[in-house]
N, C-alpha and C positions, 0 to 999 in steps of 0.2 A: 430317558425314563419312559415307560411303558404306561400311558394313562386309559384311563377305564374309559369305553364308551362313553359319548353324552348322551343323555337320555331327554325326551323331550320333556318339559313340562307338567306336570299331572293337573286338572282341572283345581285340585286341592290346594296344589304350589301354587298354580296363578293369584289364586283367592286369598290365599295367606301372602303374597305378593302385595296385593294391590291393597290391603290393611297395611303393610306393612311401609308403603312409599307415599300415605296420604301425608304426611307432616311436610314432605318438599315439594313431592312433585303433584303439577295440577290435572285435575279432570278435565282435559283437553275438548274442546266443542266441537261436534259435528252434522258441518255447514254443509245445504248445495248450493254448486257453482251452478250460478243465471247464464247459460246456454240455453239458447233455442234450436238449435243444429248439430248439437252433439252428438254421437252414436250411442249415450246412454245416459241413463239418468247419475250424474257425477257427483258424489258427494267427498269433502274435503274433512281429514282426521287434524287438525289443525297441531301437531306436537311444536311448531314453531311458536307457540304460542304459552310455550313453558320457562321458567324461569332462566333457564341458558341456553333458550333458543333453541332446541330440541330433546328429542324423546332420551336422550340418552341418560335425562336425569333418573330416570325410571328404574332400568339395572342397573347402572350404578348405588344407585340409594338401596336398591334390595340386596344386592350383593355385600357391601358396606353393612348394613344392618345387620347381615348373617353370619361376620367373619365377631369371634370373640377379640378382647380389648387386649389381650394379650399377643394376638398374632401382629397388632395394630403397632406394637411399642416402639418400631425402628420406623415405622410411617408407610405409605402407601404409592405408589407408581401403577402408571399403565402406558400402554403404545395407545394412539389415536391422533391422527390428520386433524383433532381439534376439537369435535362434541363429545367424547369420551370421557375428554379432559378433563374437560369441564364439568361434564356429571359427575364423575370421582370427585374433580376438585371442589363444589359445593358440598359432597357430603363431610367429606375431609374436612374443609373448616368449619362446618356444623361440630365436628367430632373432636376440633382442636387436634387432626391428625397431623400432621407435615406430609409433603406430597410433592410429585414430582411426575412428568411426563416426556417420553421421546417420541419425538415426532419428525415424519417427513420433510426433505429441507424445501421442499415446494408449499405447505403448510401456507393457509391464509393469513396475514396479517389480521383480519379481524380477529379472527380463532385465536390466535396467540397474543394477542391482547388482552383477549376475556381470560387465557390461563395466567397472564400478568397479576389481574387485576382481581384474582381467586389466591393468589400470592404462591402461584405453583412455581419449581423449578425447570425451565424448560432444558430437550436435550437433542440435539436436532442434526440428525445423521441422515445421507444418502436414502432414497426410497428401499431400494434393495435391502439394503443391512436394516432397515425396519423392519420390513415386511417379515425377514429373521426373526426380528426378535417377536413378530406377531406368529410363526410359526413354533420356535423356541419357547415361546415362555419365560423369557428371563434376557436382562441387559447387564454383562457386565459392567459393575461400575456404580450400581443404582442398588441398595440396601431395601428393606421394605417389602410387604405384601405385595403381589403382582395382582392386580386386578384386571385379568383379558379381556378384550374389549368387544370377545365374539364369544370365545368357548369355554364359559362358566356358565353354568346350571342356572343359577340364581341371577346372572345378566340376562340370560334368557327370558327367566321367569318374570322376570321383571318388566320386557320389553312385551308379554306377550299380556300383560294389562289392556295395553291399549284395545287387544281381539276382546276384551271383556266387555270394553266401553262402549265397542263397535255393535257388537248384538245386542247390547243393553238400547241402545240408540236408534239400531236399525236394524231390527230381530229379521224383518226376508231379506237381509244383502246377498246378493248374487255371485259376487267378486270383489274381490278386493285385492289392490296392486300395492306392494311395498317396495322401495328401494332396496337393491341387494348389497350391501358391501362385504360383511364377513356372512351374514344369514344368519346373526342372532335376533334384529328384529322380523325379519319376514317369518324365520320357523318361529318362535315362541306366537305369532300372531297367528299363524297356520294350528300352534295345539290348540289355541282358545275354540278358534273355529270349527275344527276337527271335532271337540267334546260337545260343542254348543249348536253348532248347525254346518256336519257333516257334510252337506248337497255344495255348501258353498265356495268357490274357486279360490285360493292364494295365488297370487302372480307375483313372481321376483320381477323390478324392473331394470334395466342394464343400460348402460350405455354401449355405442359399438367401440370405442375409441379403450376399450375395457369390460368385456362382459365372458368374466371365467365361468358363470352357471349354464350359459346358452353352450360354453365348449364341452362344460363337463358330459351334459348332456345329451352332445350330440356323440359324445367320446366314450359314453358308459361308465365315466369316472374324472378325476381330475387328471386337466391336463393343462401345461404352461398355453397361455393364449397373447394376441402381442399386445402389450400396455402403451398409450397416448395418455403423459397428462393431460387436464383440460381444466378449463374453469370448476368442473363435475367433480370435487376432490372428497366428497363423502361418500362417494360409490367407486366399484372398481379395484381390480386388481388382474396378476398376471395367472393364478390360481385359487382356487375355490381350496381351503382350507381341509387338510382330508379329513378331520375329525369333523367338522360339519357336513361332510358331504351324505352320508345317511340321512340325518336329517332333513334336507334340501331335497333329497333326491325322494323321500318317503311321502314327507308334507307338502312340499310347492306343488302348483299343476304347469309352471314350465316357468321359462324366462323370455320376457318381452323386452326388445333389443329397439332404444331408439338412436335417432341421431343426438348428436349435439347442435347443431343447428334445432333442430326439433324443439330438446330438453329449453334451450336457451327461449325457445319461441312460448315454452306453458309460465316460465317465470315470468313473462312479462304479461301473459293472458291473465294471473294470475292475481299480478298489481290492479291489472287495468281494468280489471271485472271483479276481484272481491275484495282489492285490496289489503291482500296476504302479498308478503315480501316471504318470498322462499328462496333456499337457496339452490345448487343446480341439483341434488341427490333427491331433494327436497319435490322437486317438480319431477323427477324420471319418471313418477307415476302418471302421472296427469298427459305427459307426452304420450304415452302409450294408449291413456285410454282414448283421449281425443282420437287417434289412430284407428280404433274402432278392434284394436286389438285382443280387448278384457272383455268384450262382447258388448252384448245390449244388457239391460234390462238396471239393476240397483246396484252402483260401482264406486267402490270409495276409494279413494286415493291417498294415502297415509303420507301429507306434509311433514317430513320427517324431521325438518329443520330449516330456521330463518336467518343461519349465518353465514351473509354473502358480502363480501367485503362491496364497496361503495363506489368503489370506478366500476367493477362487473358489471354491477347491477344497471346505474347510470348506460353503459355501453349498450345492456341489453334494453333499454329503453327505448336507444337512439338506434335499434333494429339492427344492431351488430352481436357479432358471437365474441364474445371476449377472449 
C-alpha cells in the first residue's frame, strides 16, 4: 500500500496537541546540570519524569485521542523495545481499550514488566522480523488499530510538545540534542523550533554501535548500516525509516555519533550530579553534548526516558559498561 507523505507538524497541530495530552501526560521540568567545566551551558528536558517513564506518553495519548471509538472496537497494538508500549498502554486502559504489543526479543525486563503490569499482551519475535513489522505496518496475527511508534502525524505531533515547553522555558536555546530512534521525537521537536525560534540547532543523537541517520546522511539517503545491540535499546537501528527520512533530513541539523562507553559514562554523571536515573537513549544526548559536539552557548538535552533495568544501572555505577 502506497501511503501519502508525512507531513511535519503545523504549529497549530502542536498546540491542539499539547490541549489535547494534558489529562495523562505531565509538564516535564527543565533543569540545569551543575557543571563547571562543561563545553556549554547544559540544560536537562526531564520526560523520564513522566508517568511511564518517558515521553512516549505524549504521542501516544494524542494519537489515541484522535483515532474515533469505532476504529477502537477490536483494541489497539503497536511495535516498541518498550516505552511506546507503554504510552499506548496507559492510554488504552484510561480508554478501557484491550491492547497488545510486539516487541524485540532483546527487550528489557523492566520495560516488559511495566507492559505486564498495564495488563498488555506481549509478542516478542527476533529484532529483524520487528523491525518488519515497524517497516510494514501491520503483524500478522494481532487484530486492532496499529498505532506506529514513529510514522503517524499525531505521534509526531504529540512528541513535538515537548519543542513547545522548551521555548516556553528557554526562549534563546541555542541547541538542542534529542535521541534518534525512529525520528518521531527529534522531528516533531525540530517543527516546534523551526515555527518558534528558527536560528536554533536540532541534533539527532546516535549511538555508534547503531547510528542509521549519521549513514543516511553521509549516503544522501537511507542505507542499511551495521547494528550492535547494547544496553542503548531505545535508540538505534539498521535503517532510517524512508518515510521519515525527509523529515530528518529537512529538520535535524545532523547526527551526533557517540560511544557507548561515552553514553554509559552521562548516565552515571547524571545520578551522581542531578540525580536523574536515565536510561542509555535517554543519556545519548548529554554524551554528545559533554563532547562539546552541540557547540557552546544554551543546550538542552531532551532525557527522553528513565527505564533502565537495575543490574545496568547498578554496573554503570560500579564504572563498567553493561
Amino acid at each position: 500500500m502506497i501511503r501519502p507523505p508525512i507531513q511535519p507538524p503545523t504549529l497549530a497541530a502542536l498546540r491542539a496537541a499539547a490541549t489535547r495530552i494534558t489529562r495523562l501526560a505531565v509538564r516535564t521540568p527543565l533543569v540545569r546540570l551543575p557543571l563547571d567545566d562543561s563545553p556549554a551551558e547544559i540544560w536537562l528536558k526531564l520526560e523520564n519524569l513522566q508517568p511511564i517513564g518517558s515521553f512516549k506518553i505524549r504521542g501516544a495519548s494524542n494519537a489515541l485521542s484522535s483515532v474515533s471509538p469505532d476504529r477502537l472496537r477490536h483494541g489497539v497494538f503497536t511495535a516498541s523495545a518498550g516505552n511506546m508500549a507503554q504510552g499506548v498502554g496507559w492510554m488504552a486502559r484510561a480508554m478501557g481499550v484491550p491492547w497488545s504489543v510486539v516487541v524485540p526479543d532483546h527487550a528489557p525486563e523492566t520495560k516488559l514488566a511495566a507492559i505486564r503490569r498495564l495488563g498488555g499482551r506481549i509478542v516478542a519475535i527476533p529484532f529483524d522480523r520487528w523491525w518488519r513489522v515497524i517497516e510494514e505496518h501491520r503483524y500478522e496475527g494481532l487484530d486492532g488499530y496499529f498505532i506506529h511508534p514513529v510514522c503517524d502525524e499525531a505521534v509526531i505531533a504529540g512528541n513535538g510538545t515537548i519543542g513547545l515547553e522548551i521555548i516556553e522555558d528557554l526562549p534563546d536555546v541555542d541547541a538542542v540534542v534529542v535521541p534518534f530512534g525512529g525520528g518521531g521525537l527529534s522531528c516533531g521537536i525540530a517543527a516546534a523550533l523551526r515555527a518558534l525560534r528558527p536560528e536554533a540547532k536540532v541534533w539527532a543523537a546516535e549511538v555508534e554501535t547503531a547510528a542509521p541517520l549519521a549513514g543516511a546522511l553521509a549516503a544522501g539517503g537511507p542505507t542499511t548500516v551495521p547494528y550492535t545491540a547494547t544496553f542503548i535499546d531505545g535508540i538505534g537501528s539498521r535503517s532510517v525509516l524512508p518515510a521519515m527520512w525527509p523529515l530528518a533530513r529537512d529538520l535535524l541539523a545532523g547526527s551526533l555519533v557517540s560511544s557507548v562507553a561515552d553514553i554509559a559514562a552521562a548516565v552515571r554523571l547524571l545520578l551522581e550530579r542531578s540525580r536523574v536515573v536515565a536510561e542509555g537513549a535517554g543519556a545519548a544526548g548529554l554524551a554528545a553534548a559533554l563532547d562539546g559536539k552541540a557547540g557552546t552557548g544554551r543546550v538542552v538535552c531532551v532525557v527522553s526516558g528513565g527505564n533502565i533495568d537495575a543490574a545496568r544501572l547498578i554496573a554503570i555505577l560500579e564504572g563498567r559498561v553493561p
